[in-house]
N, CA, C and O atoms as a Maestro MAE file, in Angstrom:
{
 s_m_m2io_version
 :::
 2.0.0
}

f_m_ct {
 s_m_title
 :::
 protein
 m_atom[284] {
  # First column is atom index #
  i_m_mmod_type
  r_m_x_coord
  r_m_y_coord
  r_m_z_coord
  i_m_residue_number
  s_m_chain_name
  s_m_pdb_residue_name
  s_m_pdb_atom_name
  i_m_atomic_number
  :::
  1 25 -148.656 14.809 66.954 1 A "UNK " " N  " 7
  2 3 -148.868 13.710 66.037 1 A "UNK " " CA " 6
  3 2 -150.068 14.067 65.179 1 A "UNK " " C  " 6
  4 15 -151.071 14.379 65.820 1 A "UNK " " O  " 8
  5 25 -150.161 14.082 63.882 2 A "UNK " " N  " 7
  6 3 -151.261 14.303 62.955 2 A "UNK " " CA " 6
  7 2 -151.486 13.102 62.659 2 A "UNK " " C  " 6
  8 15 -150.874 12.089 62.996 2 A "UNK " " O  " 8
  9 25 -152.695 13.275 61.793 3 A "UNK " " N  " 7
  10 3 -153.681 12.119 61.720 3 A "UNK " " CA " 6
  11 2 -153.105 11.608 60.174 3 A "UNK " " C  " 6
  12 15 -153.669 10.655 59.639 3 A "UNK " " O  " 8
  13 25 -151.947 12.296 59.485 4 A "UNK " " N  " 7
  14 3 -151.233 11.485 58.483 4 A "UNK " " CA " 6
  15 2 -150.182 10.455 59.350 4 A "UNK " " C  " 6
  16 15 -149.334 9.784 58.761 4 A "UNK " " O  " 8
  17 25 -150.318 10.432 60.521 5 A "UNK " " N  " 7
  18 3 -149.601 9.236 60.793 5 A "UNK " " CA " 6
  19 2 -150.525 8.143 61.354 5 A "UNK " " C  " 6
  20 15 -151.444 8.370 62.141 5 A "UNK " " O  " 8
  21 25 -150.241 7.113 60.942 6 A "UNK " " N  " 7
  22 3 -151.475 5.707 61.153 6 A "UNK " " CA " 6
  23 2 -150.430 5.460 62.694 6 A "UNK " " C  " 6
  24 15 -149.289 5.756 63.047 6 A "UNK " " O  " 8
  25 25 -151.433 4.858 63.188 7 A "UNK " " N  " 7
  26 3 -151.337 4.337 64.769 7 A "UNK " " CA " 6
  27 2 -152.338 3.075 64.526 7 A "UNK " " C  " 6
  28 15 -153.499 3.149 64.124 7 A "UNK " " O  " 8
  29 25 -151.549 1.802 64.897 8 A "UNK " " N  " 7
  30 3 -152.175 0.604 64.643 8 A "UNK " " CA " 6
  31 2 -151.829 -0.178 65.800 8 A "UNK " " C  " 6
  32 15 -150.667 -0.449 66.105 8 A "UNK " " O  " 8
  33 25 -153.086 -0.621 66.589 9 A "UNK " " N  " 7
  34 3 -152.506 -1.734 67.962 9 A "UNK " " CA " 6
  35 2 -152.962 -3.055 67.715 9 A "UNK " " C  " 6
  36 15 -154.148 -3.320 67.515 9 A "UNK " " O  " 8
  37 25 -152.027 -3.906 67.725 10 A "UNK " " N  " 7
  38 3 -152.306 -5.423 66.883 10 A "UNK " " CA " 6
  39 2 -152.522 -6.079 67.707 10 A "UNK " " C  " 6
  40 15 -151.967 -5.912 68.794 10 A "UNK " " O  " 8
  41 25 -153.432 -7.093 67.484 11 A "UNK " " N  " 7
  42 3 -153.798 -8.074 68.907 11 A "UNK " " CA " 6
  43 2 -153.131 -8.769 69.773 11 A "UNK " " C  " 6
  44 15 -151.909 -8.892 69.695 11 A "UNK " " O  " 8
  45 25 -153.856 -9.311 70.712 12 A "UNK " " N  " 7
  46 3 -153.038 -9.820 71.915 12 A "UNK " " CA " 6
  47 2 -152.167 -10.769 71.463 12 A "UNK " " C  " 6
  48 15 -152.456 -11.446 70.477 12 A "UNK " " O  " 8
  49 25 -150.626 -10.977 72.349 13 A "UNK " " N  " 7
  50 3 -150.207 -11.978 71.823 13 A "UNK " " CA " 6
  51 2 -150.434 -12.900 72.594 13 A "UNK " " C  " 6
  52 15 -151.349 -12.906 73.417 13 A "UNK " " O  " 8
  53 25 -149.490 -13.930 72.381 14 A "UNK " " N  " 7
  54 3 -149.771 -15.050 73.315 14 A "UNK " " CA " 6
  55 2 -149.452 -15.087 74.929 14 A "UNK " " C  " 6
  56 15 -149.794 -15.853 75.831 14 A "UNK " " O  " 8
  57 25 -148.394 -13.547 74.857 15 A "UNK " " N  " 7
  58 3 -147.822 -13.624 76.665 15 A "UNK " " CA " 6
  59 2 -148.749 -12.182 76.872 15 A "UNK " " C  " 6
  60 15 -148.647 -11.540 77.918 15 A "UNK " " O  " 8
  61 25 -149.302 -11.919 76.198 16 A "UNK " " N  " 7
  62 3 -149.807 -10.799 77.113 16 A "UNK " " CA " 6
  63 2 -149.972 -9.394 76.082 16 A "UNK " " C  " 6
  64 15 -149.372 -9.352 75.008 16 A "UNK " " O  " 8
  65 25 -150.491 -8.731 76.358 17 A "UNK " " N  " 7
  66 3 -149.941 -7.319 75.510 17 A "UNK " " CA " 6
  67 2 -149.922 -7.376 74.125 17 A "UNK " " C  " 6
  68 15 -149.660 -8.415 73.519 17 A "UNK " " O  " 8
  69 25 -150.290 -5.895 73.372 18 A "UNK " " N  " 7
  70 3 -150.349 -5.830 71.877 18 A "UNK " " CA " 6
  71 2 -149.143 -4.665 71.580 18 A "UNK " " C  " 6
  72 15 -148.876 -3.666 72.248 18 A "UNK " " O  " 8
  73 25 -148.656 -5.053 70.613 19 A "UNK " " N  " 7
  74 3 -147.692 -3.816 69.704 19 A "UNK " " CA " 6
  75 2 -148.351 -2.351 69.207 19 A "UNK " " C  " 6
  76 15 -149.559 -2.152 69.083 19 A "UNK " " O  " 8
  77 25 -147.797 -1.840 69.072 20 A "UNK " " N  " 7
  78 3 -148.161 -0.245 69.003 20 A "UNK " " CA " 6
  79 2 -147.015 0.225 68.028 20 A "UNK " " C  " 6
  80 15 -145.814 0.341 68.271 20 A "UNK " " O  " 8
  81 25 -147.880 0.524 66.566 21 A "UNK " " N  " 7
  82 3 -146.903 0.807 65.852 21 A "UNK " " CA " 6
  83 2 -147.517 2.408 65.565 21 A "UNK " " C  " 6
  84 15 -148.725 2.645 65.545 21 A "UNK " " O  " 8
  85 25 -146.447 3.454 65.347 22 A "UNK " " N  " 7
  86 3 -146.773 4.382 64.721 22 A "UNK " " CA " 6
  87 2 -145.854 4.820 63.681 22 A "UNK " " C  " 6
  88 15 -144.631 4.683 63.729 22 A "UNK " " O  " 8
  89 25 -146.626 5.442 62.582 23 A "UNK " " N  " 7
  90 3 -145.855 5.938 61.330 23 A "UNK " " CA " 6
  91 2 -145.350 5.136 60.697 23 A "UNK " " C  " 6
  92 15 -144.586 5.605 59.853 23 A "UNK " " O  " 8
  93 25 -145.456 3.709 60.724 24 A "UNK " " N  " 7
  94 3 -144.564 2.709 60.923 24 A "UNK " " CA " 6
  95 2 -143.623 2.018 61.709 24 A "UNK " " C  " 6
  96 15 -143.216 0.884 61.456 24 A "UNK " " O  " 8
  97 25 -143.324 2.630 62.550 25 A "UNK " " N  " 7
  98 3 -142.372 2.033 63.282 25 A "UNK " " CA " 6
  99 2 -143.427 1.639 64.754 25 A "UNK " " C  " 6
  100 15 -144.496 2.077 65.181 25 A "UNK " " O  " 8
  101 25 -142.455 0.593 65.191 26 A "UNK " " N  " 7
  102 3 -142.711 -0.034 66.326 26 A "UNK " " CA " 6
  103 2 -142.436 0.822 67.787 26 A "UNK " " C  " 6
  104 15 -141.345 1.359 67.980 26 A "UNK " " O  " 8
  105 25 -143.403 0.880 68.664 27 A "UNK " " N  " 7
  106 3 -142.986 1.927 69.632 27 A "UNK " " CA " 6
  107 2 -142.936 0.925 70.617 27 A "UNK " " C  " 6
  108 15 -142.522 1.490 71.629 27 A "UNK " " O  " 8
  109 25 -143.092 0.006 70.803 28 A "UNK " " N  " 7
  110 3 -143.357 -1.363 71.855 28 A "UNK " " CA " 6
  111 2 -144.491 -1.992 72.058 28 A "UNK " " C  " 6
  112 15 -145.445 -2.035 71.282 28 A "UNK " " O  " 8
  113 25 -144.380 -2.580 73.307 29 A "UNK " " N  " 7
  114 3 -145.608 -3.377 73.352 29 A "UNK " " CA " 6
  115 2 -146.411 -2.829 74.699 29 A "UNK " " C  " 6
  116 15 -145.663 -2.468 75.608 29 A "UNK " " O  " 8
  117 25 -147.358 -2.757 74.860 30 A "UNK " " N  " 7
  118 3 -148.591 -2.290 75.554 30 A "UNK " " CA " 6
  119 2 -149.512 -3.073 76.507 30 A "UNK " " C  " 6
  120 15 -150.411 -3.567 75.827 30 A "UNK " " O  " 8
  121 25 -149.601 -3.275 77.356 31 A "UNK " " N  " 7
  122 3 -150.113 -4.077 78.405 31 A "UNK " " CA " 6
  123 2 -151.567 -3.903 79.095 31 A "UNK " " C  " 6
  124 15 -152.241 -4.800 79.601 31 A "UNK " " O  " 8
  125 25 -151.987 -2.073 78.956 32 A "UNK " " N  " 7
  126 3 -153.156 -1.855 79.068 32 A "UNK " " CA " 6
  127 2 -153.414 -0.780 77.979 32 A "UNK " " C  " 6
  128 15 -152.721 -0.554 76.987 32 A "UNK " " O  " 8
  129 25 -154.689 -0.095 78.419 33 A "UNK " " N  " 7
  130 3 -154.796 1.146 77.618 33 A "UNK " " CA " 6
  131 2 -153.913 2.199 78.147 33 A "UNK " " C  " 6
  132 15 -153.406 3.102 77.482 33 A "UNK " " O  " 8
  133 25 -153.779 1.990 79.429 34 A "UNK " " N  " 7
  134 3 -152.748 3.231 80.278 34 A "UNK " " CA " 6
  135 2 -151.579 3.446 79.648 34 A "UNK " " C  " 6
  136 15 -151.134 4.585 79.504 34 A "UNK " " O  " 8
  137 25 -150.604 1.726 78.947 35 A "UNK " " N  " 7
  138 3 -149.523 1.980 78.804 35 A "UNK " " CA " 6
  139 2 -149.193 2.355 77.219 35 A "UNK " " C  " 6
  140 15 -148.086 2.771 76.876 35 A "UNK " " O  " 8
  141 25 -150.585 2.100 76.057 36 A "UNK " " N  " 7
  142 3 -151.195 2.960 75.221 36 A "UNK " " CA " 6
  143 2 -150.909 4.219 74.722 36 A "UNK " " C  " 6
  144 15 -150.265 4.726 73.804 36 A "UNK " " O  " 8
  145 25 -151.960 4.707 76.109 37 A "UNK " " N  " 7
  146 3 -151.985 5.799 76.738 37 A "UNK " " CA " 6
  147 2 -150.554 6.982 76.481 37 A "UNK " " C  " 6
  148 15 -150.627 8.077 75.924 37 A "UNK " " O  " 8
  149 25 -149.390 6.372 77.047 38 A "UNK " " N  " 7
  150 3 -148.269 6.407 77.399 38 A "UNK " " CA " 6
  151 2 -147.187 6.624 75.906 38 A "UNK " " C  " 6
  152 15 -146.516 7.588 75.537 38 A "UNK " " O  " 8
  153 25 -147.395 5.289 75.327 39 A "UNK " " N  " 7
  154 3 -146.688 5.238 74.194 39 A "UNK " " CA " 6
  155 2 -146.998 6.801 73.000 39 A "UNK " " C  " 6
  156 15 -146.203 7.441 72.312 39 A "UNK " " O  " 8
  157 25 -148.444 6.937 73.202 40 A "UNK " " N  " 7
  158 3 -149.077 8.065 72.274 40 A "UNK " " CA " 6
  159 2 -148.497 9.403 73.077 40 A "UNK " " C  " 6
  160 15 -148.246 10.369 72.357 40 A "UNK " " O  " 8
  161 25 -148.338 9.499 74.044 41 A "UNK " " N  " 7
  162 3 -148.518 11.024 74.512 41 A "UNK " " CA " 6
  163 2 -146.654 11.202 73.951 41 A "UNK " " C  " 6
  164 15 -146.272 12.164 73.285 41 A "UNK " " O  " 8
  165 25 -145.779 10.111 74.384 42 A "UNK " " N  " 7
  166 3 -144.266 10.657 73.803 42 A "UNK " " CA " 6
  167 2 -144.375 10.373 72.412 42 A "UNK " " C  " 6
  168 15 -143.270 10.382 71.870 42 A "UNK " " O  " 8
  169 25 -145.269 10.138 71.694 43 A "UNK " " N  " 7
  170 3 -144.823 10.258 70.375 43 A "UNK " " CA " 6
  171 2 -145.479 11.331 69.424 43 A "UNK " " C  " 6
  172 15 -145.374 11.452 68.203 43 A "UNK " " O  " 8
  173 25 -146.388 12.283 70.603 44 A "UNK " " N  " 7
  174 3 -147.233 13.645 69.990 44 A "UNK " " CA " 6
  175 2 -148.212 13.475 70.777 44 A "UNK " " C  " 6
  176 15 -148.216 14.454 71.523 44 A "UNK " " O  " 8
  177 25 -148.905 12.904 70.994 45 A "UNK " " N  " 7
  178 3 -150.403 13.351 71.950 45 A "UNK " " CA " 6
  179 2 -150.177 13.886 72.969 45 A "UNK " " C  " 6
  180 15 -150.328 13.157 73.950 45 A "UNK " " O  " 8
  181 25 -149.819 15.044 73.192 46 A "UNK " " N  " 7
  182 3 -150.039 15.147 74.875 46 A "UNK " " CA " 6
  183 2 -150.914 15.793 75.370 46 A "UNK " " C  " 6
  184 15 -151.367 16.800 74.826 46 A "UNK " " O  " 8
  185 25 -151.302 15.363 76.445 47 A "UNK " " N  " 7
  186 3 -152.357 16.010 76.915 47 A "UNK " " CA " 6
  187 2 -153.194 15.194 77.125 47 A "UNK " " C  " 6
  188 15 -154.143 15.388 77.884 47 A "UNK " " O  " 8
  189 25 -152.967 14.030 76.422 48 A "UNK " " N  " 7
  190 3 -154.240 12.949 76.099 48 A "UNK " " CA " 6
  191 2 -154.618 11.870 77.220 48 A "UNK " " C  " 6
  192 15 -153.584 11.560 77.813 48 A "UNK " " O  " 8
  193 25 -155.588 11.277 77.657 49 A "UNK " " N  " 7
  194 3 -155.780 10.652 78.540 49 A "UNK " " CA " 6
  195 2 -156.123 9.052 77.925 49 A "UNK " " C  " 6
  196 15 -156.116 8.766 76.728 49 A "UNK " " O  " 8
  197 25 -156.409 8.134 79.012 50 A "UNK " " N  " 7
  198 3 -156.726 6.612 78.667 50 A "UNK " " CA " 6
  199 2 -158.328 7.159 77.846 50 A "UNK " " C  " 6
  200 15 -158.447 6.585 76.764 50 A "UNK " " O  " 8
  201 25 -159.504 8.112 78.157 51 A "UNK " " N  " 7
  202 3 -160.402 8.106 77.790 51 A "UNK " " CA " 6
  203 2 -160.517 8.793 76.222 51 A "UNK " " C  " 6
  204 15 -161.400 8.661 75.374 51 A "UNK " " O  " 8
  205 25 -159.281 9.559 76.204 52 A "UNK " " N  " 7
  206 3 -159.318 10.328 74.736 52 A "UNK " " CA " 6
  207 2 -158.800 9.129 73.977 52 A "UNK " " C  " 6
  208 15 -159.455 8.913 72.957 52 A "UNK " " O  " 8
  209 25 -157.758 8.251 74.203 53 A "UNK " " N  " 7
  210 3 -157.087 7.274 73.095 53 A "UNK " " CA " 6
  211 2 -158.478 6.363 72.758 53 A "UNK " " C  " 6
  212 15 -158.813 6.055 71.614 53 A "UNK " " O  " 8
  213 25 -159.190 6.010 73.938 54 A "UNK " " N  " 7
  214 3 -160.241 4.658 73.740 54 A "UNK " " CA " 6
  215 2 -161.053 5.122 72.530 54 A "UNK " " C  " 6
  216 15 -161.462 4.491 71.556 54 A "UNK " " O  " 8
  217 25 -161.211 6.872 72.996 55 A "UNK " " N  " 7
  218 3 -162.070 6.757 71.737 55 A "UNK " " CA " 6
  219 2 -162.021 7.741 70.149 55 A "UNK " " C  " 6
  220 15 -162.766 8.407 69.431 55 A "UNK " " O  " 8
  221 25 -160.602 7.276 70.241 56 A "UNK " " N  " 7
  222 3 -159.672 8.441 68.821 56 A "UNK " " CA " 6
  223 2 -159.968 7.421 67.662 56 A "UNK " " C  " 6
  224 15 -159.880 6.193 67.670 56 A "UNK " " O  " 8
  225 25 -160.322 8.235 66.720 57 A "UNK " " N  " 7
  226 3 -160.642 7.473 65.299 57 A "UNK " " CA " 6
  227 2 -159.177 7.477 65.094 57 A "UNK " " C  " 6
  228 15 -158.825 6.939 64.044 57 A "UNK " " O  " 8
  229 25 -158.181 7.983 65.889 58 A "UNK " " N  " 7
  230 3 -156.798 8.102 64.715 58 A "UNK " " CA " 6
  231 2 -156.414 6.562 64.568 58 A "UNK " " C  " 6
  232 15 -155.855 6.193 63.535 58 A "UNK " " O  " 8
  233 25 -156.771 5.459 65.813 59 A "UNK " " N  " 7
  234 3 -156.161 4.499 65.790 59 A "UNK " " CA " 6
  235 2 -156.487 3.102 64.818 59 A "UNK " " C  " 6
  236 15 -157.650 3.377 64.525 59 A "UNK " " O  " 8
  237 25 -156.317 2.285 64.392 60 A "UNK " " N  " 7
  238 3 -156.588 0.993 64.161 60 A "UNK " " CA " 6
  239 2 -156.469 -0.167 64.810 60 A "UNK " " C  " 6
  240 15 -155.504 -0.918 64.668 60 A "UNK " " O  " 8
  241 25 -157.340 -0.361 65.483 61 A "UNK " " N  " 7
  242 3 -156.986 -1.904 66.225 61 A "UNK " " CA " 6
  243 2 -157.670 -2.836 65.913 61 A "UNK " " C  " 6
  244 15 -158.877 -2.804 65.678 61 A "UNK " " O  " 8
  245 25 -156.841 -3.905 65.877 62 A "UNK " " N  " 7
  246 3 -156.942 -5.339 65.575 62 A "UNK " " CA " 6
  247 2 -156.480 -6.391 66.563 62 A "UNK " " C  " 6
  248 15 -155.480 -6.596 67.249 62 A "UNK " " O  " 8
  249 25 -157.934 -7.104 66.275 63 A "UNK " " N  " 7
  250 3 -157.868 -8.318 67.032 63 A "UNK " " CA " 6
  251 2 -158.407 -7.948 68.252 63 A "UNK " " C  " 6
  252 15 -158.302 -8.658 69.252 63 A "UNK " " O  " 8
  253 25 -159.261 -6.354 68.224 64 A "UNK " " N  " 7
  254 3 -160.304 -6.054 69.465 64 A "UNK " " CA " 6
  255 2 -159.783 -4.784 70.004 64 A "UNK " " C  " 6
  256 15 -158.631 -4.359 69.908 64 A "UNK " " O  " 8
  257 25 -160.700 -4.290 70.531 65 A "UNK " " N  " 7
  258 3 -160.951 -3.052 70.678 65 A "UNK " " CA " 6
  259 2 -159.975 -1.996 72.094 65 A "UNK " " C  " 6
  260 15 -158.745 -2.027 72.124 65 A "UNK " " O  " 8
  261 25 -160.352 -1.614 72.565 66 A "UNK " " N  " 7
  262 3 -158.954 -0.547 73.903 66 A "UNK " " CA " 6
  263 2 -159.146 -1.715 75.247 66 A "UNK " " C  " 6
  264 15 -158.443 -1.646 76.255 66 A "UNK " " O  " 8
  265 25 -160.254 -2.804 75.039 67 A "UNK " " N  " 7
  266 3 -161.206 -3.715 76.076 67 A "UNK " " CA " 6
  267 2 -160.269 -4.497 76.111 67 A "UNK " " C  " 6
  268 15 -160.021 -4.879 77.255 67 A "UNK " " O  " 8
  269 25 -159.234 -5.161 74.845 68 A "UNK " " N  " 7
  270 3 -159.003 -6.587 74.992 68 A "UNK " " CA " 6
  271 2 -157.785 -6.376 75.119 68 A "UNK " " C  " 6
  272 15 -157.349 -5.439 74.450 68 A "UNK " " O  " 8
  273 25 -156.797 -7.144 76.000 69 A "UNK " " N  " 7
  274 3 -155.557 -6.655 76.463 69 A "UNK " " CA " 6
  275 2 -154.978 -8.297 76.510 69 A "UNK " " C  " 6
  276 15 -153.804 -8.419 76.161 69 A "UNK " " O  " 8
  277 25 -155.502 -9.206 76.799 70 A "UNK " " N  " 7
  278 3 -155.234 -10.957 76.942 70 A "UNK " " CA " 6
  279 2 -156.010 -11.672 75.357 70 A "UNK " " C  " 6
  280 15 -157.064 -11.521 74.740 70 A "UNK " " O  " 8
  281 25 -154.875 -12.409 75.234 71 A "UNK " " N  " 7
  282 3 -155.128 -13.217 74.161 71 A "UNK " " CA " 6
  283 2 -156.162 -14.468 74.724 71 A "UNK " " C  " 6
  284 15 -156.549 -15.344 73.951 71 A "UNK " " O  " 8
  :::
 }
 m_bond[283] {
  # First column is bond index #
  i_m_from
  i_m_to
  i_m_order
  :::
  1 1 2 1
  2 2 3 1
  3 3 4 2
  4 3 5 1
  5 5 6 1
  6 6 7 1
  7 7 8 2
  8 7 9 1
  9 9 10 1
  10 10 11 1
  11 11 12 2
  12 11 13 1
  13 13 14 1
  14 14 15 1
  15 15 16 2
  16 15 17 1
  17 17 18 1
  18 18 19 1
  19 19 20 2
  20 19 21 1
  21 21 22 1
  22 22 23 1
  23 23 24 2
  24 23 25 1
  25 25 26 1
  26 26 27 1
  27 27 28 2
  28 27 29 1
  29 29 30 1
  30 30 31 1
  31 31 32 2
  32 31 33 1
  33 33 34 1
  34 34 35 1
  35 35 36 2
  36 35 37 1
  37 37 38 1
  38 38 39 1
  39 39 40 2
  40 39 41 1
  41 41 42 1
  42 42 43 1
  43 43 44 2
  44 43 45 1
  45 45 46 1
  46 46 47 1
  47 47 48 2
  48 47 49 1
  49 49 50 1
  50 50 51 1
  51 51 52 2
  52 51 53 1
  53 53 54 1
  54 54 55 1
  55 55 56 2
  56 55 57 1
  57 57 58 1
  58 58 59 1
  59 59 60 2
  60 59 61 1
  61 61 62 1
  62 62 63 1
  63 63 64 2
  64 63 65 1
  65 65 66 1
  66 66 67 1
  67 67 68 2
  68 67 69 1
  69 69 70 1
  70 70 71 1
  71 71 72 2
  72 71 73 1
  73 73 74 1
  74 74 75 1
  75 75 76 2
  76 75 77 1
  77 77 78 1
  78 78 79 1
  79 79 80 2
  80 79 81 1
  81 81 82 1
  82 82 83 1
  83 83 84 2
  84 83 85 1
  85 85 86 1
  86 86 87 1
  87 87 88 2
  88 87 89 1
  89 89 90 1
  90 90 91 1
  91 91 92 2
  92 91 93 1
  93 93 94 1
  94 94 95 1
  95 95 96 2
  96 95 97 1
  97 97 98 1
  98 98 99 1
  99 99 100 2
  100 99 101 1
  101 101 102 1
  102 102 103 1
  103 103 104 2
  104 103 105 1
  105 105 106 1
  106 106 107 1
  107 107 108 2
  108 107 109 1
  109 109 110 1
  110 110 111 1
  111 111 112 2
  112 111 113 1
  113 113 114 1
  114 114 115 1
  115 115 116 2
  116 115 117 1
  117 117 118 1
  118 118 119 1
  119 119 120 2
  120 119 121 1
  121 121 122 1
  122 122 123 1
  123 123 124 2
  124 123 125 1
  125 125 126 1
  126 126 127 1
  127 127 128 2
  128 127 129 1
  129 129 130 1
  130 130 131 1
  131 131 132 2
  132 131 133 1
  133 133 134 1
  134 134 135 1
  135 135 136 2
  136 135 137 1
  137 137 138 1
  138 138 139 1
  139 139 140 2
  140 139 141 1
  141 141 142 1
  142 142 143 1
  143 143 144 2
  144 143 145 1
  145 145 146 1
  146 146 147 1
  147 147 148 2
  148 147 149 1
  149 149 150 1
  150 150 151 1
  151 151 152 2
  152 151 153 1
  153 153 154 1
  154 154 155 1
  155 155 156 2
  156 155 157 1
  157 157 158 1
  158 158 159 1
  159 159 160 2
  160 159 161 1
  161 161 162 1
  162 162 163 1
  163 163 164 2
  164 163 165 1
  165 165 166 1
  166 166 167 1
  167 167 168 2
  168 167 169 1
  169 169 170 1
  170 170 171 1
  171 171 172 2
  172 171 173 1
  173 173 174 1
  174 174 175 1
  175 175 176 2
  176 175 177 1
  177 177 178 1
  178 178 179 1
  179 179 180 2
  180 179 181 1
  181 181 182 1
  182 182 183 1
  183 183 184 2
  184 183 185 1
  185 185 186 1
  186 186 187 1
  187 187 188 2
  188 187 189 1
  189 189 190 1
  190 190 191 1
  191 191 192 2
  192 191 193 1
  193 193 194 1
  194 194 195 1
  195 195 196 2
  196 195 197 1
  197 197 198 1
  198 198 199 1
  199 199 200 2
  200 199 201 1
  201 201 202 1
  202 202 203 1
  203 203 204 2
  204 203 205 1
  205 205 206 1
  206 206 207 1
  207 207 208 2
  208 207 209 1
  209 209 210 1
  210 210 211 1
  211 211 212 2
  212 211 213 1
  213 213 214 1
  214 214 215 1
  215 215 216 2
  216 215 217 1
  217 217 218 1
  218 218 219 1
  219 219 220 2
  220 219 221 1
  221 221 222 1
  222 222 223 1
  223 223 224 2
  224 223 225 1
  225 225 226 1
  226 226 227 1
  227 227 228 2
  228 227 229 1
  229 229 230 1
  230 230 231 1
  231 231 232 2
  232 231 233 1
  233 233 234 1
  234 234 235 1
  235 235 236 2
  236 235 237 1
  237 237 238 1
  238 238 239 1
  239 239 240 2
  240 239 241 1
  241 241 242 1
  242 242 243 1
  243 243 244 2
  244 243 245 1
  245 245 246 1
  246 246 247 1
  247 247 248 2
  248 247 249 1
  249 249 250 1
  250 250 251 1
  251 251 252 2
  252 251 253 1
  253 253 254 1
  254 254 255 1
  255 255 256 2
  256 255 257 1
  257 257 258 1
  258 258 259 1
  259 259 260 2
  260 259 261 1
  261 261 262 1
  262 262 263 1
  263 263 264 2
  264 263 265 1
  265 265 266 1
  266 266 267 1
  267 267 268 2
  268 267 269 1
  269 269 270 1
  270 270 271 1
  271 271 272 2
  272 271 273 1
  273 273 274 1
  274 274 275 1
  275 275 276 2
  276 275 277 1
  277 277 278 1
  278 278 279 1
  279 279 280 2
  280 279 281 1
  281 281 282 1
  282 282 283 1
  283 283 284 2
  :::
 }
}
């Protein structure tokens, strides 16, 4: 995954968990940083851990940071 693709995790919703979009598209929804974690490594990161995503400039998050997982 290169850094011409935007990775954006949108805030909590109301049941739990934020969306994880890359390139545009929707890869699902995310429950911790682990499952994050998870979504990034099958879509190009591999190798990558919960501690490399927390602190990758590639991402954009909204509505709080790799911390906030509950609305």
């Amino acid at each position: 995954m290169a850094n011409e693709r935007p990775v954006i995790v949108y805030p909590p919703s109301e049941t739990g968990g934020r969306r994880v979009r890359v390139d545009g598209e929707i890869l699902g929804t995310a429950y911790s940083l682990h499952d994050l974690t998870v979504f990034l490594q099958n879509a190009g990161l591999e190798g990558w851990d919960d501690l490399d995503v927390a602190g990758s400039g590639l991402i954009e998050w909204r509505g709080g940071g790799p911390d906030s997982w509950q609305h």
